[in-house]
C-alpha positions in Angstrom: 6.6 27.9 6.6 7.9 27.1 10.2 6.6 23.5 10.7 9.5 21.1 11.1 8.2 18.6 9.1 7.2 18.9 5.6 5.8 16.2 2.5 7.8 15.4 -0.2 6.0 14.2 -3.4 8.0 12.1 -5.6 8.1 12.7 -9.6 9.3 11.1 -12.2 10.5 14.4 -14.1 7.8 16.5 -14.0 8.2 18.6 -10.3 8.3 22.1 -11.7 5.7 21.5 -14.2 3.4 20.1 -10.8 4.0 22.8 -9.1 3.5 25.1 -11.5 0.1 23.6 -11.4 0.0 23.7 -7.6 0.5 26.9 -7.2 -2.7 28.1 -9.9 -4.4 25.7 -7.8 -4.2 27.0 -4.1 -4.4 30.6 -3.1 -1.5 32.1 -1.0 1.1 29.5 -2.9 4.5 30.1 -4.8 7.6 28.5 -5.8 10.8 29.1 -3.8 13.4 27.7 -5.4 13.9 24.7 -8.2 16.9 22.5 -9.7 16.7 19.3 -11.6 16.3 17.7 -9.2 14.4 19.4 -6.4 11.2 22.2 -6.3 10.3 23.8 -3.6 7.1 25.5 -3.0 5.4 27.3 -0.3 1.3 25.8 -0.8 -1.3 27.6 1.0 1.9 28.7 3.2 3.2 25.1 3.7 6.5 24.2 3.0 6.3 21.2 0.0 9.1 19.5 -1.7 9.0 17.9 -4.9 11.7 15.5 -6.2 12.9 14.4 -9.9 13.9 10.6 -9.2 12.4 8.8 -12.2 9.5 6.2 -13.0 9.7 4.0 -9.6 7.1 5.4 -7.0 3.6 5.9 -8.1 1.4 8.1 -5.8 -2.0 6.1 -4.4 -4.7 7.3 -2.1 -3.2 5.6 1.0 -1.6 8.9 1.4 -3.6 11.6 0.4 -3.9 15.6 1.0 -7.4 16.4 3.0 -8.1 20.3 2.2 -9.8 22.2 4.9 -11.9 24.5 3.3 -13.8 28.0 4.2 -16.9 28.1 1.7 -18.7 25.4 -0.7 -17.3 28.2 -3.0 -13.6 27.6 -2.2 -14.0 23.6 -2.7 -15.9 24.0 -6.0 -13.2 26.1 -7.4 -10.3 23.9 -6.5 -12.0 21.4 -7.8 -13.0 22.9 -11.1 -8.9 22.8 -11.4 -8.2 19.7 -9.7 -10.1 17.9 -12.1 -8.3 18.9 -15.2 -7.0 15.5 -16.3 -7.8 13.9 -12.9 -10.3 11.8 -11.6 -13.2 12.0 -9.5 -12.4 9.5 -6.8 -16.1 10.6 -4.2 -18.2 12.9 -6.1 -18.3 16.3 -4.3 -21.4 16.5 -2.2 -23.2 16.1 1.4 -21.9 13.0 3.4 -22.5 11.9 7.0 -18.6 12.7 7.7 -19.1 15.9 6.2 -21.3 18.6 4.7 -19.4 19.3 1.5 -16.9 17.2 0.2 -15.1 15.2 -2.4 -11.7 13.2 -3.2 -10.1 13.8 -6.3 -7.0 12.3 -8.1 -5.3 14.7 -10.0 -3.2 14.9 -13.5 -0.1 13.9 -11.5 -1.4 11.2 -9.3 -1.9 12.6 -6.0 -5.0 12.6 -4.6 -7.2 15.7 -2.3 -10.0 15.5 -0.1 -11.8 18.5 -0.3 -14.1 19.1 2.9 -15.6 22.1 4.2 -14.1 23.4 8.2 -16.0 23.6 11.1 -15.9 27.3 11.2 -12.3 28.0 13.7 -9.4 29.5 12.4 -7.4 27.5 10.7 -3.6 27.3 10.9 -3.2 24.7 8.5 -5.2 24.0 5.4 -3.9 20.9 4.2 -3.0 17.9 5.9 -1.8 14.7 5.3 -3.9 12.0 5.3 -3.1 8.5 5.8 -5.6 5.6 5.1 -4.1 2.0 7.2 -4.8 -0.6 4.4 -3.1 -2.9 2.4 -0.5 -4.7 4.5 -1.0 -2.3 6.9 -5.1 -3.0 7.3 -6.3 -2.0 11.0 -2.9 -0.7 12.2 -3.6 3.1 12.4 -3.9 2.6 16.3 -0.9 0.9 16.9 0.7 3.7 14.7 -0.5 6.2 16.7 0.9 4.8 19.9 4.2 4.6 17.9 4.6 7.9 16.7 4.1 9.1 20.2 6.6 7.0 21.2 9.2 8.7 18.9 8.2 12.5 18.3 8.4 14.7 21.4 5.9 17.0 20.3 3.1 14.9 19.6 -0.2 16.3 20.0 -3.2 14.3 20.0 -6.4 16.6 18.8 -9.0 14.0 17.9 -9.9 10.3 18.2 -13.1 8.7 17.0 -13.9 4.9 17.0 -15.9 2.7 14.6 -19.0 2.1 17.1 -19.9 -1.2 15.8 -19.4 -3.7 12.9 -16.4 -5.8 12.1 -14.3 -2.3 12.3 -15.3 -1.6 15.8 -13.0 -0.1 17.9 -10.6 0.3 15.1 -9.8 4.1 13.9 -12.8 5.7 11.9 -11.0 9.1 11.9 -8.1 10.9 14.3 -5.9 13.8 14.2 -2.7 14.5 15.7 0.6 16.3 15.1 4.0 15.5 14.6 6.3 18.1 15.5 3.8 21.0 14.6 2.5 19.3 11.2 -1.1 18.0 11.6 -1.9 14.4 10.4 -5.4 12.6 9.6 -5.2 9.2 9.8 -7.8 6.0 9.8 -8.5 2.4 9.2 -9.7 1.8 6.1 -13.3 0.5 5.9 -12.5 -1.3 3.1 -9.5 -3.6 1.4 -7.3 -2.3 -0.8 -4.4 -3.6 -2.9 -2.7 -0.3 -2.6 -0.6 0.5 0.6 2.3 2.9 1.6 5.2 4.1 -0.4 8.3 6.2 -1.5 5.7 8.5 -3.7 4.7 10.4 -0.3 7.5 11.1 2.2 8.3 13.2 4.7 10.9 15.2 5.5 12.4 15.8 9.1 14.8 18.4 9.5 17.3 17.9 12.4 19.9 20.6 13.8 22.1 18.3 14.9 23.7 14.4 14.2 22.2 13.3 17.6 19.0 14.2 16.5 19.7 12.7 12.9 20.8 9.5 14.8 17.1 9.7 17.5 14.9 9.4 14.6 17.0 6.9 12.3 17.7 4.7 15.2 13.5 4.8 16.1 12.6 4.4 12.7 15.1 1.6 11.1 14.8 -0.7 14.3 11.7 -2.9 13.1 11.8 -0.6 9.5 14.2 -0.3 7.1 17.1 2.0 5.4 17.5 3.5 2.6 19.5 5.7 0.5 20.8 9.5 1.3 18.9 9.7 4.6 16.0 8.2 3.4 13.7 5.1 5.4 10.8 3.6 6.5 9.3 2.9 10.0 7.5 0.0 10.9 4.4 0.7 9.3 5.9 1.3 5.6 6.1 5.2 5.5 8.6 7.0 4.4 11.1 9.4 5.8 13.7 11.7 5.4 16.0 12.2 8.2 18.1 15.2 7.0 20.6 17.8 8.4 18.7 21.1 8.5 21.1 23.0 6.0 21.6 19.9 3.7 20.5 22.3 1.1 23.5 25.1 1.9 26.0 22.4 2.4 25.2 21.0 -1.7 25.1 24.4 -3.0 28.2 25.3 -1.5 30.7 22.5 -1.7 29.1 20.2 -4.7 31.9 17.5 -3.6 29.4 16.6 -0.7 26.7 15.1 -3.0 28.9 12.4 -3.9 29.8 11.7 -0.6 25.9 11.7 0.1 24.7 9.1 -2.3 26.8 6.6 -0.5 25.1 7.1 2.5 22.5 5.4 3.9 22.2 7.6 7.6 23.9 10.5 7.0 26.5 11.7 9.2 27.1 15.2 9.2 30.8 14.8 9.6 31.7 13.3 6.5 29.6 15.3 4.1 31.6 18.7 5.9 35.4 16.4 5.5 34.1 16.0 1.9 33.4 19.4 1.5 37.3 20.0 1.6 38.7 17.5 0.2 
């Protein structure tokens, strides 16, 4: 629970009832705190988010959830539940990427890759996995450079290369972190219709308006803005750039969530004036 970045997974008005489900699905999981609008839930001890916003933003694969498993025992069990009114994207079984694995879509949408570690400890189970397609087809490298750019805790873990083929040199697979949250990411292998959007976001929780005004500033110069602290970078992903105790400020002085909704970057100042008006 103390990485500083965390996914949001949007909902038309179904978030408790998901995580509900979440939470029988993946050991050491719990919900922390819901409203109508918001759930919270701690997921194999990862801070999620889900969000009540209506019928706009349909969850795809380009953004998925790769679990890293212990056992062929721990993946055939979450996928046992998983599958309950999913999908079977890859059939679970022995692939050349890995020994035991499988993508699922499940009753919600959202879409797991189930895969089997390489024996280490592991910190974090499940990470976010983007798949460069779409508009975005082949971009995963020049993403990567990007992010570097703009987080100053990027870590770079792993980098492999398709070896030959029309993909070669493009991104078969990499790894890196973002402020403490691991990412997969790749170039597809194949073309899809289906690209980046609001479904999957994440959420980046700043201490102060300088920091609120780094990331907004990075990520709106060649993206685009939003609504309440929401945008998109360059490459269509979504963000939330967010004062840390955005939560506390709501509870407290329910006057700032009008003030909020006609925001666009928020600016700290004006949601704590609105708070005593």
């Amino acid at each position: 629970m103390h990485l500083t970045i965390y996914p949001a997974l949007w909902f038309d008005n179904q978030a408790l009832e998901a995580f509900e489900f979440y939470c029988s699905v993946f050991p050491n999981s719990m919900i922390l705190e819901h409203n109508q609008t918001v759930v919270k839930a701690s997921l194999s001890n990862q801070c999620f988010i889900g969000i009540n916003g209506g019928p706009y933003f349909l969850p795809n694969p380009a953004i998925s959830f790769t679990v890293i498993c212990d056992s062929r025992e721990e993946i055939n069990a979450l996928w046992q539940k998983l599958i309950l009114g999913g999908a079977s994207i890859i059939d679970l079984g022995h692939y050349s990427w890995n020994a035991y694995y499988g993508w699922i879509q499940d009753q919600f949408g959202y879409t797991w890759q189930l895969q089997l570690g390489n024996g280490g400890k592991t910190q974090q189970h499940i990470l976010p996995n983007l798949l460069f397609c779409g508009m975005h087809q082949n971009q995963c490298s020049q993403a990567l450079q990007y992010y570097q750019k703009i987080f100053p805790e990027f870590q770079r873990h792993q980098l492999l290369r398709y070896p030959s083929g029309d993909l070669e040199g493009k991104i078969q697979n990499s790894i890196f972190s973002l402020n403490h949250l691991k990412f997969i990411a790749k170039d597809s292998p194949h073309k899809h219709i289906f690209d980046f959007n609001e479904s999957v976001s994440f959420v980046i929780p700043c201490k102060t308006q300088q920091e609120i005004d780094y990331y907004w500033n990075y990520f709106t110069e060649h993206g685009s803005e939003s609504w309440c602290g929401w945008c998109k970078d360059v490459f269509g992903i979504s963000w939330q750039v967010i004062p840390k105790n955005l939560a506390q400020i709501l509870a407290s002085h329910p006057e700032a969530y009008s003030t909020l909704t006609r925001m666009k970057k928020i600016i700290i100042e004006d949601l704590l004036i609105s708070k005593n008006e």
